[in-house]
N, C-alpha and C positions, 0 to 999 in steps of 0.2 A: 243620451249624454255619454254612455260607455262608447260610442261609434266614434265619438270626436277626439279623444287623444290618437286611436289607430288612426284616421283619416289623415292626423296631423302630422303623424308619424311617416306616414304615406308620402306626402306630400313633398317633407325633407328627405327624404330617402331621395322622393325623383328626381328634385334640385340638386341632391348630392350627385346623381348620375350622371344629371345633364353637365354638369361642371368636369371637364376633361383635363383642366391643367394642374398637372403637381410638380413640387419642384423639391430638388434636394441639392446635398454638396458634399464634400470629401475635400480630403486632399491627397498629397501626390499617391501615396504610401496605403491609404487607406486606414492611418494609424490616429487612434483617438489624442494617442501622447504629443502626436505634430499640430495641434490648433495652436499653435504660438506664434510669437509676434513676427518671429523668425521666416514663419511658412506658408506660403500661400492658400487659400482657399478657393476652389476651384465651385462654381454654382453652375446649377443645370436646372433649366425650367422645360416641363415637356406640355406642349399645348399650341393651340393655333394662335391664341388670345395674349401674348406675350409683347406689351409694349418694352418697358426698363425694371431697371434696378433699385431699389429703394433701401439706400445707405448710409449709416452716417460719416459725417463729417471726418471724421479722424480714421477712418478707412476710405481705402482708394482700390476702383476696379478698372480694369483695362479698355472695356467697353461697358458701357452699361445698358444699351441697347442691343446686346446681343444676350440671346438666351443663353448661352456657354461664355461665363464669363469668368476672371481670377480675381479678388478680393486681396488686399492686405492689408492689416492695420496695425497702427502707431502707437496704440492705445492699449493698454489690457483692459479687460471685464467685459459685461453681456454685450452683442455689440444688436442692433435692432437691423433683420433683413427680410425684404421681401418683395417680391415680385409685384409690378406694378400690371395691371390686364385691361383690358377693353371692355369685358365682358360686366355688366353690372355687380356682380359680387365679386366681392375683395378675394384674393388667395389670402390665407392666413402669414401674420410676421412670425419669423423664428430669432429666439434672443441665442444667437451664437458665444459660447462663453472662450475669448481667447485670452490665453495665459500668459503670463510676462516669464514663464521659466525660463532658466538657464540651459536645460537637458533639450540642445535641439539637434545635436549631432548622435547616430543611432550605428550600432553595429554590422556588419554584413557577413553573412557566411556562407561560405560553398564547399564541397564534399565533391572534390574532381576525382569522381574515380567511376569507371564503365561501368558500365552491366553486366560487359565481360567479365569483370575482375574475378580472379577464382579469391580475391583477398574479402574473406567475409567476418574475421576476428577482426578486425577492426577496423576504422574511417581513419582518414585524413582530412583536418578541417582547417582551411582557409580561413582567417578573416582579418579583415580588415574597418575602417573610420568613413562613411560617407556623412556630404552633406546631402539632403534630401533636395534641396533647392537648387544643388550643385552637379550632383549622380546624371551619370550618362544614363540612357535608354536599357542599356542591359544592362545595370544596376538597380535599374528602377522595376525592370521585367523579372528580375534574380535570377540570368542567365550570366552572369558575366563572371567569367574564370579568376579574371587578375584584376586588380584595382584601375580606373583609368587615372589619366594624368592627374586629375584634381586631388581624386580619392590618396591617390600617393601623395599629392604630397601633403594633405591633413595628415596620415596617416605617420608620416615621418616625424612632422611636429610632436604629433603625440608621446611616438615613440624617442623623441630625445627631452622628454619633460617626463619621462618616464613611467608612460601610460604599456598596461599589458593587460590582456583578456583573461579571463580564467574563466573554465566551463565545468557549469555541475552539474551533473545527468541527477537525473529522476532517486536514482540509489543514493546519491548525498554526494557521492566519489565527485572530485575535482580536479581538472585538467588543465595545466600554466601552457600558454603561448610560446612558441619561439619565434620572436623577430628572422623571417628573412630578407636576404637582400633585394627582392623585387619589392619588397614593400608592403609585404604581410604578413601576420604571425602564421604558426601551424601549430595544430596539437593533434594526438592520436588518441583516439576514442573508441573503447568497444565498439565492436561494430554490428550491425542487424541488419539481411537480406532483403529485407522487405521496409525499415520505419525507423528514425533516430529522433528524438526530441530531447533537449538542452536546451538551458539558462549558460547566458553570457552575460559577464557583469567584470567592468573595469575597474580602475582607480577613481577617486576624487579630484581629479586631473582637466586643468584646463585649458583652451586655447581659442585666442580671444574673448574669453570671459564665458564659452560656452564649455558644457559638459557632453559627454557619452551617455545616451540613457541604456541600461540594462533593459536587454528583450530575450523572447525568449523565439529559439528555431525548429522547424521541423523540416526533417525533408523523406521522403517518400522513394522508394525504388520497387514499384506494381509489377509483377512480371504481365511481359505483356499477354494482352486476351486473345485467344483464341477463336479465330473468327467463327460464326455461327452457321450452324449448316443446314440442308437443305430441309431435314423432316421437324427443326428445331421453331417452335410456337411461341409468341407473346403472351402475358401475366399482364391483365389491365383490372384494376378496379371498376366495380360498376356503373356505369355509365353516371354523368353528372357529379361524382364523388372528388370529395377537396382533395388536394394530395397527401398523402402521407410518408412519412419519414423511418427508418429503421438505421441504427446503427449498432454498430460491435460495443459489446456491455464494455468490454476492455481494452476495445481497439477502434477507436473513435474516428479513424479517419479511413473505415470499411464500412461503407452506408449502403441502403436500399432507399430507392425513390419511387415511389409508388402511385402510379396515376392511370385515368378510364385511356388512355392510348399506350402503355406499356411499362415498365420496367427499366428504371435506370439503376445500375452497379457502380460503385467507384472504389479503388483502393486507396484513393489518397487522398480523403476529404472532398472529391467533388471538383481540384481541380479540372480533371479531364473524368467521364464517362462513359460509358456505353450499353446498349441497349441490353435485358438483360433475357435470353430467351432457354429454353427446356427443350429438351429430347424429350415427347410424350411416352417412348416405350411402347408398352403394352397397353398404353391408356388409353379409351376414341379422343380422338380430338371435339371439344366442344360444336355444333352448327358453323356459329362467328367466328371460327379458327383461331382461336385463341381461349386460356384459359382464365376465371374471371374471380382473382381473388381476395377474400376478406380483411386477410392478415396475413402478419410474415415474421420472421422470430430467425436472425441472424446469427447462428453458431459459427463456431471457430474452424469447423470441420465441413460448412452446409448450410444449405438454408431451406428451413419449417416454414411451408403453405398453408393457409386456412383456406380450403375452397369448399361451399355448399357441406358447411358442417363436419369434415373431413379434413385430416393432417394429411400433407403429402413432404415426403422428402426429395429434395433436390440435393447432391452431394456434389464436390468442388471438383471432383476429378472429373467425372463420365457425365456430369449437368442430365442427367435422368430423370425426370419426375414418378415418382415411382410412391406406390402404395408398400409401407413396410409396414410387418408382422408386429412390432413395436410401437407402433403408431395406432388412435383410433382410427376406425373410417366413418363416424357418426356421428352423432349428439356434439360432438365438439361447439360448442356457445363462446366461446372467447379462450386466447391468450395473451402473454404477457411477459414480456422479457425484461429481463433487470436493468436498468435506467445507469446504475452504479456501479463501479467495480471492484468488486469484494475480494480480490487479490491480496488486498493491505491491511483487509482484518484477519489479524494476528493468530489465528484458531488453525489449530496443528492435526495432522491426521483426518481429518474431514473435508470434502469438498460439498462447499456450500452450493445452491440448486440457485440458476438462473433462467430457469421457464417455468410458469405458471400455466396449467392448461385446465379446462374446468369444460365440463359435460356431464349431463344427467342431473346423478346426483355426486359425481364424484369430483374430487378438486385434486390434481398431480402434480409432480414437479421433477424438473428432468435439469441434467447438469448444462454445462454451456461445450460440451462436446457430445456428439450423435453416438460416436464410435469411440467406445470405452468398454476396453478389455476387462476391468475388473467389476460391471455392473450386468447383472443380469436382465435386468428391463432398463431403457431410457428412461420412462417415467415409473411414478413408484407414489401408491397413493397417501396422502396425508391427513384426506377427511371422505366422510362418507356420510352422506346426511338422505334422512326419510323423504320421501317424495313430495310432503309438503313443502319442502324449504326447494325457494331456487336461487342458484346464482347468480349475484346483478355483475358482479365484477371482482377482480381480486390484484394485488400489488404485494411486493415487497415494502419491509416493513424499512421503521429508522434506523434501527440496526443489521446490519447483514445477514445475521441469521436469523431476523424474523420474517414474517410474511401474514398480509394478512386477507380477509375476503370479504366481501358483503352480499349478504345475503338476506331474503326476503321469506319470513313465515306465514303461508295462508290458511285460512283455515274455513270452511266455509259457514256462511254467514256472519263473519267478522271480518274487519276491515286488518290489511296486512299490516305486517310490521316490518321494517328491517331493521337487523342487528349486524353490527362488524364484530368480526371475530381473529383473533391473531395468533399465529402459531411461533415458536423458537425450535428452530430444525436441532439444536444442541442441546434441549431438553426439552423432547417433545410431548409438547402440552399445550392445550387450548383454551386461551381466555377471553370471554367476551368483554366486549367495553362500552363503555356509558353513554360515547358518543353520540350516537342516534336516539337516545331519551333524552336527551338538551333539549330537542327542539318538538315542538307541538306537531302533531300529526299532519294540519293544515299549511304548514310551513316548511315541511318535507318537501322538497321536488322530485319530479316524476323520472323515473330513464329513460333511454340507456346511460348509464355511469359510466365515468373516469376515475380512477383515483390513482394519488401518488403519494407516497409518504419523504419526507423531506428529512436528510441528513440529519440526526438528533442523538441527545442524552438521551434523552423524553421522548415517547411517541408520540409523532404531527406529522396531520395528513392534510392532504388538499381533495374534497369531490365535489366531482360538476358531472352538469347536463350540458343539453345545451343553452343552457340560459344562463346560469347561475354557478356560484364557487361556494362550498359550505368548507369551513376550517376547523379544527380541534387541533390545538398547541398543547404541550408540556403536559402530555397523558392525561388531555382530556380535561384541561384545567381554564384553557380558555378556549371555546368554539364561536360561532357565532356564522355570518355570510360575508363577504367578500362581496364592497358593492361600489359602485360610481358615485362621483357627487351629484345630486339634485335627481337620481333614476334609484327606481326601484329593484332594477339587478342589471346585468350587464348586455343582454341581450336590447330591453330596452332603449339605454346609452348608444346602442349602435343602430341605431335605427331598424330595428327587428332580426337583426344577421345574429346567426347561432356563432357561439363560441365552435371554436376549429382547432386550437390546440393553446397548452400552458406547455407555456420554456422556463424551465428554473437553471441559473447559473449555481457555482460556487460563491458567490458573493453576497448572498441574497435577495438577489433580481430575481423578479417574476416577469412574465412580459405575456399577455394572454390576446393570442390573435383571434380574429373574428372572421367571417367567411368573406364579409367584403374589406378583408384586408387594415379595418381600422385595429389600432394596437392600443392596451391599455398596461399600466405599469405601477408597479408598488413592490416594497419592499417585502421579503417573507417575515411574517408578524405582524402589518397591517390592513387591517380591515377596510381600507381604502383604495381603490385602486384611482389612477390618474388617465387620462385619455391623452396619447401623444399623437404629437402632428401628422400629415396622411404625408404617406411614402411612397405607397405605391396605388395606381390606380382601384377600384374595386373590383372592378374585374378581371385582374391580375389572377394567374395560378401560382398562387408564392405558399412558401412554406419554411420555417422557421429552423435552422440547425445550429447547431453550438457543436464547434470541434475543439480539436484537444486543447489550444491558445485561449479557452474560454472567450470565444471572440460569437457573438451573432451574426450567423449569416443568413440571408434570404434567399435560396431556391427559387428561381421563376422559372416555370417551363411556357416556352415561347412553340410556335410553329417554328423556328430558326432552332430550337434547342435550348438546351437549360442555357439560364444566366446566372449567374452566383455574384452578390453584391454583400459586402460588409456592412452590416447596421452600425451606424452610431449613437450606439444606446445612451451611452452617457449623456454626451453632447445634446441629446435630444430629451431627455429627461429633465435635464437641469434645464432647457428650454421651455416646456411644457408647462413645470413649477414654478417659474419666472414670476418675479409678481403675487402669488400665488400663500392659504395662508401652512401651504405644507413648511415645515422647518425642522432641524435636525436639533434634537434635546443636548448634543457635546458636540465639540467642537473637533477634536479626533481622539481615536479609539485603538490600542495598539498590547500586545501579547507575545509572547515566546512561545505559544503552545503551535509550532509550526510544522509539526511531522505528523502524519496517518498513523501511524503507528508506536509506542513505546512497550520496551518490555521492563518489567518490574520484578526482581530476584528478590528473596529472602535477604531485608536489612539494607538493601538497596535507598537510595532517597536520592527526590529529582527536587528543583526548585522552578520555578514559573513565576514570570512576571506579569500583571497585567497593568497597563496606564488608559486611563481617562480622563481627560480634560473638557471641561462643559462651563457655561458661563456660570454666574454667581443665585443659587437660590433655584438651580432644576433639580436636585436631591437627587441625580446619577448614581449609580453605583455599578460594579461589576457583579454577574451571578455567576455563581461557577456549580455548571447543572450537572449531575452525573446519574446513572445508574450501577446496581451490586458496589452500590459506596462502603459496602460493609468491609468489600477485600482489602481496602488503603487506608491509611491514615491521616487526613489531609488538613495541613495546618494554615491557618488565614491568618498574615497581618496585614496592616495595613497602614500606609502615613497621608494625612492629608496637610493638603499645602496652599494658599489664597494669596493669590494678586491682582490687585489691580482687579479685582470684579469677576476676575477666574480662577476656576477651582480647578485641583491637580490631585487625583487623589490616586498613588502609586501601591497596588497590591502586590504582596509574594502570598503562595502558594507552596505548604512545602509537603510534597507526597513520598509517602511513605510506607513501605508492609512493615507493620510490629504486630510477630506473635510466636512467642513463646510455642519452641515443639521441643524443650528441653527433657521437660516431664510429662509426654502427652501418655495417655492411656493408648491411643493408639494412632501413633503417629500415621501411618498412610492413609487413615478415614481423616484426619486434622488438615492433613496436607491436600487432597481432595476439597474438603470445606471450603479450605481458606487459597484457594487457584481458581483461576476463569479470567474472563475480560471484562475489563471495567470502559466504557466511555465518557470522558468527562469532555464537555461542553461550554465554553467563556464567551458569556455574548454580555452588552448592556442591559439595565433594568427597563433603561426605555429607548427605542429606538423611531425614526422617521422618515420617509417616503428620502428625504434628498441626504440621506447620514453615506457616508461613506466610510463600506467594510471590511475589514481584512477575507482576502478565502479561505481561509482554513480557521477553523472556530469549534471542529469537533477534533480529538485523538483519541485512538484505543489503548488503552494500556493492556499487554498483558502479563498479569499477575501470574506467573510461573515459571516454569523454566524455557530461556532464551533461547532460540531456535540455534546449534551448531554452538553450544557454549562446553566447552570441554577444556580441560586441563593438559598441560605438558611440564614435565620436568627439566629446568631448565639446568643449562650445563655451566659449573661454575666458570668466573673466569681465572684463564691459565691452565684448565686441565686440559688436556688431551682428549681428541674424542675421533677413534680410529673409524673407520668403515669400511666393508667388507675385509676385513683384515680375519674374518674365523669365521670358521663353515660351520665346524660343533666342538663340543667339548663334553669332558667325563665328568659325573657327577658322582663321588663313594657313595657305596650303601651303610657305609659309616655316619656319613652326615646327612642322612635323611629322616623329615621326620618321621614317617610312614617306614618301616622296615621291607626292604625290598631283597629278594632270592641275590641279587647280584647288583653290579655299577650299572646305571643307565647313563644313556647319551644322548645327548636332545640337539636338536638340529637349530642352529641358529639363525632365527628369519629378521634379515635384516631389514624390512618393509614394518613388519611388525613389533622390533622392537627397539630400532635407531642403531644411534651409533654406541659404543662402547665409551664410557665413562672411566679414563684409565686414574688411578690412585693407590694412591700406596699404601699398604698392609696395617701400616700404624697409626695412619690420619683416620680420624673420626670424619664423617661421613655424615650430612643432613640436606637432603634434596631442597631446591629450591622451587618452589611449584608454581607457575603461572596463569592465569584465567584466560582465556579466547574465546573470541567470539568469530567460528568462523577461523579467518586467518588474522582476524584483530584481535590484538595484545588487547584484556582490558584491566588488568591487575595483578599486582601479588598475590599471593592466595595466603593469608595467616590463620587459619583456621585449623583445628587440631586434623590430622591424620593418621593411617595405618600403614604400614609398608608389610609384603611377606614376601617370598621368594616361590613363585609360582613355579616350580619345579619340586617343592618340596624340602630344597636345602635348609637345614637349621643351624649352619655352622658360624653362626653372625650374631652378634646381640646387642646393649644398647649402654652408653657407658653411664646413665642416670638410673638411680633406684628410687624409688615411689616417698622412702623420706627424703632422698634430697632434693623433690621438685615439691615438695612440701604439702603431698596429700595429707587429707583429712580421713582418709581411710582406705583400706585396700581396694588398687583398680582393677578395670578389667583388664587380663589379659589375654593371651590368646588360649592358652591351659584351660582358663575358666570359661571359652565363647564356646571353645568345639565342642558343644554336648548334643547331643541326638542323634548324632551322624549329620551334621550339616558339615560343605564344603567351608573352603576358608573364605569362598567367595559372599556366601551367602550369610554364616556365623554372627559376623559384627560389619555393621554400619550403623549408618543415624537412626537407623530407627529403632536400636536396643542401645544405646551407647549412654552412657552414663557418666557422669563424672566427676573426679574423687575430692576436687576440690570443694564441695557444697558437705556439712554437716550429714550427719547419717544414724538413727538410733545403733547402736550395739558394738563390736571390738573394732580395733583398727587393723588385726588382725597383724601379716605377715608387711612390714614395711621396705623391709630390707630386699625384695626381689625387683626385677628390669622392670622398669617404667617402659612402657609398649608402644604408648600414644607420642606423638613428636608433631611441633608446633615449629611457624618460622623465625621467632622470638625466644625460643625456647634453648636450655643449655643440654638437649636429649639428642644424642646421635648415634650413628651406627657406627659399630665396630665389629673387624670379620676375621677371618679365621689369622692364629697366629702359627701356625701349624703348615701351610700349603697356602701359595697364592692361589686365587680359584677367582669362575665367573660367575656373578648372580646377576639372574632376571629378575627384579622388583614388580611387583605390584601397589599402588597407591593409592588410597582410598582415603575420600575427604570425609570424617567421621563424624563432623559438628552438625547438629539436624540442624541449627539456627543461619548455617549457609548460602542453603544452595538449595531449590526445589529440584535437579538437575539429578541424577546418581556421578558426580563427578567421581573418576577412576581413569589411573593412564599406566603405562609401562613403561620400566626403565633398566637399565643395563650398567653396572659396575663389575670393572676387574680390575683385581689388586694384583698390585707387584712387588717386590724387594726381598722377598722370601728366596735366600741364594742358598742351594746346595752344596757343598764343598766337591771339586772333580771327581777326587779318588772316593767318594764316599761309598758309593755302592760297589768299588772292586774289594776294600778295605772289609768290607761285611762277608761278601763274598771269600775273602780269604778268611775270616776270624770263621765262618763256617767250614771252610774245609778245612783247617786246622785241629777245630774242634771233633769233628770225624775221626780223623786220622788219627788223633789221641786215643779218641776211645774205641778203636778198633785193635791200636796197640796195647791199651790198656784192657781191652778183652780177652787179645790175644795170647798178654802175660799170664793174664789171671789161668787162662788154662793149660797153658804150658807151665804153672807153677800148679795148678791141681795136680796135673796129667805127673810131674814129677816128683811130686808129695806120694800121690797113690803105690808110686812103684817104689819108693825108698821103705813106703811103711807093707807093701807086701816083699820085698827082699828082705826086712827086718824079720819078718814074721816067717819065713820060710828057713833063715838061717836058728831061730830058736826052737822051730821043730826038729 
């Protein structure tokens, strides 16, 4: 009896073989957005056995006994097609779903500028309004320069109902159109030598009761390849082996295609190719002339070969295959290149590792550049495990900087066990997980493993064989197998063909191909997969890519060359489930949390929306998953709202950092504690096979200081603010605090300390200080601060004293910081700074001296010498620890004037001095000429008495 389901199996496998006809459809664009009433549908049946068309009534096709036929209908919803055959088995119906939308008119854009161009800061971008129904040939090809006659004149309509494009690159930055007079707008857009990707999105703007849909563009500039030369050899996998796919972790549209006849390269997604071949070097060339390899691991710099257990590097300039000193030459058992691009997680001063390499007993990990100045090994061990343990597989983890591996402990005379094990490159430590004890020893499947971990708060993972998918969600809180309806795991379903590869989207598509090409489909989070119609023959060489559009493509390599054909996942999903008793728990699903990234300052607070709408009595809710939830403080309200048998239930989310570093014992261990990255995650409680997702559903916050956020002082207005107007100036050794032998003179760098803030000797004086990020403005700054005069000058003070800003006891000033010999630099900030307005045991001591501290609210300002107009450099320093995790500090420059000399004043001195001389030189003069004639009266007296 065990022989009779494999026979059976057998049996429809050969039927499946012998059946040669499949059929598929598209239309013009290849755009899932264009199935509308609007647009034609284009059917293709490939097969000998092809009698007609089989359609409904309320669609009409141009022939219906021709295999290549155009569809269009009058009608929205599923509509029922399929080829009608000779052969006694039916080709299966597909429920085409067309939609009554308005969005049938789509954007167009071109980027006219050479190869030549030396202009590499920026693009110029064309566009313009086609109809798809309507588009010339080189608009439909996306070669065409200028709009042709139709496209113009939609394009004008729009433009005088007051439609205009606007384009937002990847950074957020947005770029407005300008109408020209041929009939298109332009905008100028940073530019990149090699790859540009933009969102284009219009007005709400009509014409004929249709709209513009928002799309998004790419366009590619490959320098071109270098032709291959004579001693240069093919990289083919091993004979019989499915194709395999490799692309760039962060540069999605630079792939490797890997197959037993060679090597295909592309720089631009795959539109064009070529073959992709190695200088051997110093290496023999294999017997079969060619070399015959395992794996391949795409750097930014080169590309890593796995050939017969050994790394070989091939480098982009001299295409070398070459054995490096960095590289093993051994035990190598598998790698693994990061799926994700970790660019966008917010983690400062570290680069996160994007290859995974594992031999022996050792597990390594290497950056996503070969050649990197500041590392002294490419790879760099992470684990090191006893000979008993081996490596079945290893992935990056749901967070960026984890990673984790699975592995297998033997021991002899006991049966093995595998345990997964996961690492955090930013606090390196190893913890095993539960995963692999869910399930019964008998219910384990055998290798070689796959594993991939999927976008998350919570760690979840996907591994397979070839038969089978095992899952663990939200750290291991729900696992279970990934299975077909009415089959016992997926292999089965497919008529004994091994699993070949899982595609995961940003949307939560899964899509798991089989060897003979049958495709199965479910959303990530259920334990169901679905079986979608056959697309391509089974003995097809196809293979599965998602480029940067999030768009599925299928790879065929032919005897004639690769073919590259758009999947229509949707369209064929919803087909598939048609009928069917999969259904979506809400009705739609919608969030604010749409950026990769956020950063979170000290007292900072963001708000987040989340909406869900589900019919009456599914108990929907919103989760909102995170990890290191400790660092935010995150507030949940919520309103619900019923109509009509539908529920609305609108969440805020309000995050937040609260924590007190007023009083910390020691503030820089608090401020460590309480920084790192948090990712928080918004998905429904319950979700389903046909539910449709937003893509973005995870964001990182990080909780510290903002990458480029710094301070400037900003220039009042009406003051004057000179430049290059003073090379140096004198500073007395009268007005320093530091007692110096004589005057110094300090050079004035006007790079480093702006312009001159000119003002007058008798106006009080209060910087105005601004926050930036970067070169964006992001606030006032009110927060208390310090100012000194980085040169030493103290000829300046402050017209507020400590009881008239109404301490509570005496503050600090700068008198009181400077003790130990610390600079003034280092003396007082937030992390001694105290302040005088809170109670305090004991006197209130001296009140009556300068209030030090100066606020943007505050009635404390500076006032400077009345003695001599003079220059000061400022120093500014934000003092409040409840601010800023940032050391915010900037430079500033005031010079006072009105201080007027009288002309004559230094001749006027100059005379009272020599006047004063001349007196008393006559007057000393007297003085002795009245001795001198005193002495001789009283010795003539005294000579006439003898």
């Amino acid at each position: 009896m065990r022989g009779l389901p494999l026979f059976l199996a057998f049996l429809v496998l050969l039927k499946i073989e012998l059946i040669f006809g499949v059929w598929r459809y598209n239309n013009i664009l290849e755009d899932e957005n264009l199935f509308t009433l609007q647009n034609a549908v284009f059917l293709k049946y490939d097969g000998s056995d092809f009698v007609e068309w089989e359609y409904p009534e309320c669609c009409n096709v141009n022939n219906k006994s021709s295999p290549n036929a155009i569809m269009k209908c009058t009608s929205p919803g599923f509509q029922m097609v399929k080829p009608l055959v000779s052969s006694p088995e039916e080709e299966e119906a597909r429920y085409l779903f067309i939609s009554d939308s308005f969005f049938s008119f789509i954007w167009y854009a071109v980027v006219p500028i050479d190869r030549g161009s030396a202009e590499t800061s920026s693009k110029k971008v064309r566009m313009w309004i086609i109809d798809p129904e309507q588009a010339d040939s080189a608009e439909i090809n996306n070669t065409a320069l200028v709009p042709s006659t139709q496209s113009r004149y939609i394009t004008k309509h729009f433009y005088n109902n007051g439609q205009y494009p606007v384009i937002k690159l990847k950074s957020k930055q947005t770029h407005l159109g300008h109408f020209q007079k041929d009939g298109y707008w332009e905008a100028v857009i940073p530019g990149d030598e090699r790859f540009n990707d933009f969102h284009i999105y219009g007005q709400p703007i009509s014409f004929q009761h249709r709209f513009v849909i928002d799309g998004q563009h790419t366009f590619y500039w490959p320098e071109p390849a270098e032709p291959n030369g004579e001693r240069e050899v093919s990289l083919r996998l091993a004979p019989g082996s499915p194709l395999s796919v490799v692309w760039g972790t962060c540069e999605l549209y630079r792939g490797l295609l890997l197959s037993d006849t060679g090597t295909l390269i592309t720089k631009n997604a795959f539109l064009t190719s070529e073959e992709l071949k190695v200088d051997p070097g110093t290496l023999p060339v294999p017997p079969g002339g060619y070399f015959t390899v395992d794996q391949a691991a795409l750097l930014e710099d080169g590309i890593i070969f796995r050939i017969d257990g050994a790394l070989y590097w091939r480098d982009n300039q001299d295409r070398v295959l070459t054995e490096h000193p960095q590289l093993p030459t051994s035990g190598v058992m598998g790698l693994y290149q990061r799926t994700c691009c970790a660019s966008n997680y917010p983690v400062q001063d570290v680069e996160l590792s994007s290859l995974i390499v594992w031999k022996d007993n050792l597990l390594l990990v290497g950056p996503k550049k070969f050649k990197n100045p500041g590392r002294e090994n490419f790879l760099k061990i992470v684990l090191k495990v006893p000979p008993r343990v081996t490596y079945l597989t290893a992935s990056f983890g749901s967070h960026p900087a984890s990673l984790a591996t699975l592995v297998m402990y033997s021991v002899p005379g006991a049966i093995s066990r595998n345990f997964l094990t996961s690492y955090n490159e930013l606090v390196p430590s190893w913890i095993t997980s539960t995963f692999m004890t869910k399930f019964k020893l008998k219910d384990i499947p055998k290798g070689p493993f796959e594993m991939r971990f999927l976008e998350s708060a919570d760690a979840s993972l996907l591994l397979w064989n070839k038969d089978t998918i095992l899952y663990s969600f939200h750290n291991d809180n729900e696992w279970g197998e990934i299975r077909p309806f009415n089959a016992s795991h997926l292999s089965a379903a497919a008529f004994g063909s091994k699993i070949h590869q899982v595609a995961l989207d940003h949307s939560w598509n899964m899509l798991v191909k089989m060897e003979n090409n049958i495709l199965f489909y479910c959303k990530v989070g259920m334990h169901e997969v679905v079986r979608l119609h056959k697309w391509m023959e089974p003995d097809s060489r196809m293979v599965l890519y998602l480029n940067q559009k999030e768009q599925i493509n299928m790879l065929t390599l032919t005897p004639e060359g690769l073919h590259v054909q758009k999947y229509p996942m949707l369209m064929e999903t919803k087909s598939a489930m048609k009928g069917s008793y999969h259904d979506c728990p809400f009705i739609s699903f919608e969030h604010s949390m749409n950026t990769i990234s956020y950063n979170m300052d000290k007292g900072d607070q963001m708000v987040l929306w989340a909406q869900i709408v589900y019919p009456e009595g599914k108990g929907v809710h919103v989760k909102f998953l995170s990890n290191n939830a400790d660092l935010l403080h995150i507030e949940q309200k919520s309103h619900f709202e019923g109509v009509n048998s539908v529920d609305t239930v609108n969440t805020t989310f309000i995050i937040s950092q609260k924590v007190d570093y007023s009083d910390a014992t020691s503030y820089t261990h608090l401020t460590k504690e309480t920084s790192g990255i948090v990712t928080l995650e918004l998905v429904p409680n319950q979700i389903g096979n046909t539910c449709n997702l937003p893509m973005s559903r995870i964001s990182h916050f990080n909780v510290g200081c903002p990458p480029n956020r710094h301070i400037r002082v900003a220039r009042p207005w009406g003051m004057p603010c000179e430049m290059h107007s003073l090379t140096n100036y004198t500073i007395l050794r009268s007005v320093l605090r530091d007692p110096q032998q004589g005057d110094i003179v300090v050079h004035y760098d006007w790079e480093k300390f702006g312009c001159l803030l000119k003002t007058h000797y008798k106006n009080p004086f209060l910087p105005s200080i601004d926050l930036y990020d970067g070169d964006n403005y992001v606030r006032n700054v009110d927060a208390n601060f310090i100012v000194w005069d980085r040169f030493g000058r103290k000829d300046y003070s402050f017209n507020a004293t400590m009881r008239q800003v109404a301490c509570l006891h005496e503050s600090q000033t700068w008198f009181s910081m400077l003790t130990g010999g610390k600079s003034l630099e280092e003396a007082w900030g937030p992390e001694n700074y105290r302040t005088c307005f809170k109670v305090s045991p004991g006197k209130l001591e001296n009140l009556d001296q300068p209030y030090e501290i100066m606020n943007r609210s505050s009635k404390n300002f500076l006032t400077f010498s009345q003695v001599d107009s003079a220059t000061y450099v400022f120093n500014v320093k934000i003092l409040d620890p409840n601010y800023s995790f940032c050391d915010l500090h900037a430079v500033f420059a005031v010079q006072t004037y009105g201080i007027t000399i009288p002309k004559y004043q230094h001749l006027t001195t100059y005379v009272a001095i020599v006047f004063t001389i001349f007196s008393l030189c006559i007057l000393g003069y007297s003085y002795c000429r009245y001795v001198t004639i005193f002495r001789n009266l009283l010795a003539t007296k005294r000579h006439k008495y003898e």
